[in-house]
C-alpha positions in Angstrom: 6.0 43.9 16.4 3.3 41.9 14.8 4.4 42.6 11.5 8.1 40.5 12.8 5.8 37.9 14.4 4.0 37.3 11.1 7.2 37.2 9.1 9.5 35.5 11.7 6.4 32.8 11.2 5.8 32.6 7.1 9.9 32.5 7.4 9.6 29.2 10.0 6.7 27.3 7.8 8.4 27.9 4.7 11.6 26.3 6.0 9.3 23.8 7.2 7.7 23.4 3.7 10.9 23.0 2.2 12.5 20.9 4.6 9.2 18.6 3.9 9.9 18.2 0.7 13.6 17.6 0.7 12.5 14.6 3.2 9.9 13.7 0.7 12.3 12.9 -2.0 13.8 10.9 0.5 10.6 9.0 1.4 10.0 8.2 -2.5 13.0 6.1 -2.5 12.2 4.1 0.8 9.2 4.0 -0.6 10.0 2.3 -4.1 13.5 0.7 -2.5 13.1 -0.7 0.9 10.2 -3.5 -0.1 12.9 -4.8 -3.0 15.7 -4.5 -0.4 13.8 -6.7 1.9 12.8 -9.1 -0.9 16.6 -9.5 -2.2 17.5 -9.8 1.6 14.9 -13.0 1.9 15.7 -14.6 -1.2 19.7 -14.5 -0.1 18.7 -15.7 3.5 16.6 -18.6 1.8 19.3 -19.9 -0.3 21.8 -19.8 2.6 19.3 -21.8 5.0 18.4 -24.7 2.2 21.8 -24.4 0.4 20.8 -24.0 -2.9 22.6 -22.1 -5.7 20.1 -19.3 -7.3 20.5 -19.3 -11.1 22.6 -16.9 -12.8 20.2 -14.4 -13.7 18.7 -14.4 -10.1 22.4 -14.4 -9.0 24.1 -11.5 -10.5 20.7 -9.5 -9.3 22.0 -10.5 -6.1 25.0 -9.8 -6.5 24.3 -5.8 -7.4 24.7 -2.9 -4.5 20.9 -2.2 -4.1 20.4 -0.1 -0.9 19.0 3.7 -0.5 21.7 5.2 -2.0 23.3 2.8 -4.7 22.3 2.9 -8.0 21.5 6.5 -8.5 18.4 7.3 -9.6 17.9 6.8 -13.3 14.5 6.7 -15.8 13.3 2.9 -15.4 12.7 3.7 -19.4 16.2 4.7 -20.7 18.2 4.0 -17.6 19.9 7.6 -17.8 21.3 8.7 -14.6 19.0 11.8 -13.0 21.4 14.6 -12.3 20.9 16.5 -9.6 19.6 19.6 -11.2 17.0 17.3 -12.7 15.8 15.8 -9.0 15.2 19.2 -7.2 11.7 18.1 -4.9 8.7 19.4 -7.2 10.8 21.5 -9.1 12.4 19.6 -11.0 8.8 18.0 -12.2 7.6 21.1 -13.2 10.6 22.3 -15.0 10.7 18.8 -17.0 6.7 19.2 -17.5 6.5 15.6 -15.8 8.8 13.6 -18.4 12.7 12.7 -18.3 15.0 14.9 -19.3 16.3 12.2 -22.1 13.4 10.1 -23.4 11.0 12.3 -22.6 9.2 9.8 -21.0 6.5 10.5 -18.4 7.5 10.4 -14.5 5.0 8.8 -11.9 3.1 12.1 -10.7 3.0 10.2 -7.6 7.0 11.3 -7.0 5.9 14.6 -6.8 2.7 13.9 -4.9 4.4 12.6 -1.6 6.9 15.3 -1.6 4.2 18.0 -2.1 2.2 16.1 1.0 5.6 15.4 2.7 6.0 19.1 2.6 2.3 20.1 3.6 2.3 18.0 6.4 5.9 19.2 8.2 4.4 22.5 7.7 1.1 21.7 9.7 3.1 20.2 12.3 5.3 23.0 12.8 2.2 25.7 12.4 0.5 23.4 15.2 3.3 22.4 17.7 5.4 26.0 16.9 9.1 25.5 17.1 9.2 23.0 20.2 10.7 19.6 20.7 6.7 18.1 20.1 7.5 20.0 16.5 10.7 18.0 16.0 9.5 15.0 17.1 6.3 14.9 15.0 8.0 15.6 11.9 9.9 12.3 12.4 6.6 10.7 13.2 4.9 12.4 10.5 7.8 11.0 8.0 7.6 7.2 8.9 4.0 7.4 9.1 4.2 8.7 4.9 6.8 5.5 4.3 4.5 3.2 6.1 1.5 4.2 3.9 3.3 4.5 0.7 4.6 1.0 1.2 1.7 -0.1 2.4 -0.2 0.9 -0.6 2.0 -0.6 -2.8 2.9 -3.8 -1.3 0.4 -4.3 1.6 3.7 -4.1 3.8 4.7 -2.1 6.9 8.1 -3.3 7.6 9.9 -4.0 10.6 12.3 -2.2 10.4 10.2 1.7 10.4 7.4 0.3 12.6 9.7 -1.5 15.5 11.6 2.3 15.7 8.7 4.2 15.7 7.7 2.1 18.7 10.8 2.6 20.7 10.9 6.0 19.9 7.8 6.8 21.0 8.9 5.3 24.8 12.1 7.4 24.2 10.3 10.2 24.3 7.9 10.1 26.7 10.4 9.2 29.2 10.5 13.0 29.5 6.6 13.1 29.0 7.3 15.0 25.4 3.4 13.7 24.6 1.9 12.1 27.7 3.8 10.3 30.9 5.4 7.2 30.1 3.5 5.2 32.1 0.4 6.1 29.8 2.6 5.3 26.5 3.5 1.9 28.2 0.2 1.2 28.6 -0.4 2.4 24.9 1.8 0.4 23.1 0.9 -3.0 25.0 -3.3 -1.8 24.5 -2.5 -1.1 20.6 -0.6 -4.2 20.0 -2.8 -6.6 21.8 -6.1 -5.1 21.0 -5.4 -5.6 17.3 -3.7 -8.9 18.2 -7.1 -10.1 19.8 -8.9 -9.3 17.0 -7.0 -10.9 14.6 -7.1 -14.3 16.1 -10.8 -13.8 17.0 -11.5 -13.1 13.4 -9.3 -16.1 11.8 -11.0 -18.4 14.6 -14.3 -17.5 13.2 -13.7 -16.7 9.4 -11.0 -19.2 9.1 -9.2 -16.0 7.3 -6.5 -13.8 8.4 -7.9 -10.2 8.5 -4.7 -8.1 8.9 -0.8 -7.9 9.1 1.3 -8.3 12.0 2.2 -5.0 10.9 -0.9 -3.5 12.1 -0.4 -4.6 15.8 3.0 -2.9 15.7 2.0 0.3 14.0 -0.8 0.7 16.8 1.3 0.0 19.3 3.6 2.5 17.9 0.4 5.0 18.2 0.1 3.9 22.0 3.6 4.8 22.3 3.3 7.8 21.3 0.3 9.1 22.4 -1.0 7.2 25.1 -3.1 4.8 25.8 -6.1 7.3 25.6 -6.1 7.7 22.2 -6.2 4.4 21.3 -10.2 4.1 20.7 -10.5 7.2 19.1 -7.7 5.8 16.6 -9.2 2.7 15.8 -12.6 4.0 15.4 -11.6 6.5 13.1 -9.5 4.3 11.1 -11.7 1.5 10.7 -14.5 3.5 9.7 -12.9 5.6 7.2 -10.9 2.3 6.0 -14.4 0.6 5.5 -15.6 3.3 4.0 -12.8 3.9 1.7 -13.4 0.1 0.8 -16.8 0.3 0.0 -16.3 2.9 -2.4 -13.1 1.5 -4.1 -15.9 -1.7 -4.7 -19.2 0.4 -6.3 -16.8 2.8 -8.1 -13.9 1.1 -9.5 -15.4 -2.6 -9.3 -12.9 -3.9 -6.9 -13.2 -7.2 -5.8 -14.7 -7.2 -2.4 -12.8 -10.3 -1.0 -9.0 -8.8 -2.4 -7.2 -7.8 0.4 -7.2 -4.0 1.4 -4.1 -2.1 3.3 -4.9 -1.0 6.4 -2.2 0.9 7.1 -2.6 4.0 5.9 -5.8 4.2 7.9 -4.2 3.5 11.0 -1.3 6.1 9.9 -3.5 9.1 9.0 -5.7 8.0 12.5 -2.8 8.0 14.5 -1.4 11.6 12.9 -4.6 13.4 13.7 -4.7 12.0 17.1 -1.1 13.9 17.1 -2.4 16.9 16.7 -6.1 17.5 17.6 -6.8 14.1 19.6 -6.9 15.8 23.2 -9.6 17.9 21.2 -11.3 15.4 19.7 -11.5 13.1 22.9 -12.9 16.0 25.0 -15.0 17.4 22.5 -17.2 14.0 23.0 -16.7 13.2 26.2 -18.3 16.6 26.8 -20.9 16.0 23.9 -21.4 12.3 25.4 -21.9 13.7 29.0 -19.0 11.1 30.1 -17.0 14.6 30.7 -19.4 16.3 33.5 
């Protein structure tokens, strides 16, 4: 009987790893894609508003299907097509020794990176939530959440069009009370986007500076959704100290300019996924070690 459990287990976190790291593959293309969707999208919106011509270079890159599916993959080196033996998630990497298949040049490692987290992460969701709607629902979470932060990363972006979902989704379900009653996620998603909205305009009132996206607010509020209003502190505590921390490191260590901007994001993102799965823990841990508990 135990012996069944086990393997009936190893069989549902494998499919979990692997279903990970299909998804991840996925998420490398938003990733790289969506920012020079949106970009393309602006620039054609601009020109229709002010009713200028762009010139013919800008034009015909205009003009080209761009979306997350057209043009097929292909080496930004030699611009041969990757077939689809040669884009199997990790795989494919290791096969290839990290290079294309046709130049032989070398591949990002980062492709291989976010499917191998992509992967690790649906796993730990599924080991921590078992085979339940929470399970299903957190691995969608848990996927915009490794979007967000790879776009953020790269283009100190968190679009619209993941965050704004990931919001309503959230409401959508907790209007069963998948991860705390909906009044709480209410409550949550107006705390985490006005809390972050307060500060912003408290620090650009003082500093004369903007110290975050827009994006934040909704990502938080997103959180709230999710999660509750409860969570919120421990979130933003969590994320601002390990995103200051992170900072201050990136500065003595690599010699980063102190005053270039740094994505906040990903903080926020990791934050909000622990707070998924241990932040009922972690709140009652200290209110028990604080005495606020008794």
């Amino acid at each position: 009987m135990l012996e069944t459990l086990v393997s009936h287990q190893a069989l549902l976190l494998g499919s979990a790893f692997v279903l990970g790291l299909l998804v991840g593959s996925f998420l490398n293309v938003v990733i790289y894609r969506l920012p020079i969707m949106m970009e393309r999208e602006y620039k054609r919106d601009f020109h229709s508003y002010f009713g200028t011509n762009p010139d013919p270079a800008e034009q015909k890159i205009l003009d080209e299907p761009f979306n997350l599916i057209l043009p097929y993959s292909h080496c930004p080196s030699c611009g041969a097509e990757v077939k689809p033996w040669h884009n199997v998630p990790l795989l494919s990497f290791l096969l290839l020794k990290g290079r294309c298949s046709h130049c032989g040049t070398p591949i990002s490692k980062r492709y291989p990176l976010v499917e191998l987290v992509t992967g690790l992460l649906t796993a730990l969701v599924v080991w921590q939530l078992g085979f339940t709607w929470q399970a299903l629902a957190g691995c969608g979470f848990t996927w915009a959440l490794v979007a967000l932060t790879g776009i953020d990363f790269d283009k100190q972006l968190l679009p619209d069009s993941i965050t704004l979902p990931l919001l309503w989704t959230g409401l959508l379900v907790n209007l069963w009370g998948l991860f705390t009653p909906l009044s709480d996620a209410v409550i949550g998603a107006m705390a985490g986007y006005l809390s972050l909205w307060a500060v912003f305009h408290l620090f650009k009132l003082v500093t004369g500076k903007e110290g975050m996206g827009a994006g934040d607010f909704k990502i938080l509020a997103a959180i709230g959704a999710w999660f509750g209003w409860q969570m919120l502190p421990m979130v933003i505590l969590l994320s601002a100290g390990v995103g200051a921390l992170a900072g201050l490191s990136w500065s003595l260590i690599a010699g980063r300019d102190k005053n270039l901007p740094i994505a906040f994001g990903p903080y926020l993102a990791g934050a909000g996924w622990i707070a998924m799965l241990w932040g009922e823990r972690i709140v009652n841990w200290y209110l028990n070690f604080s005495g606020l508990g008794s």
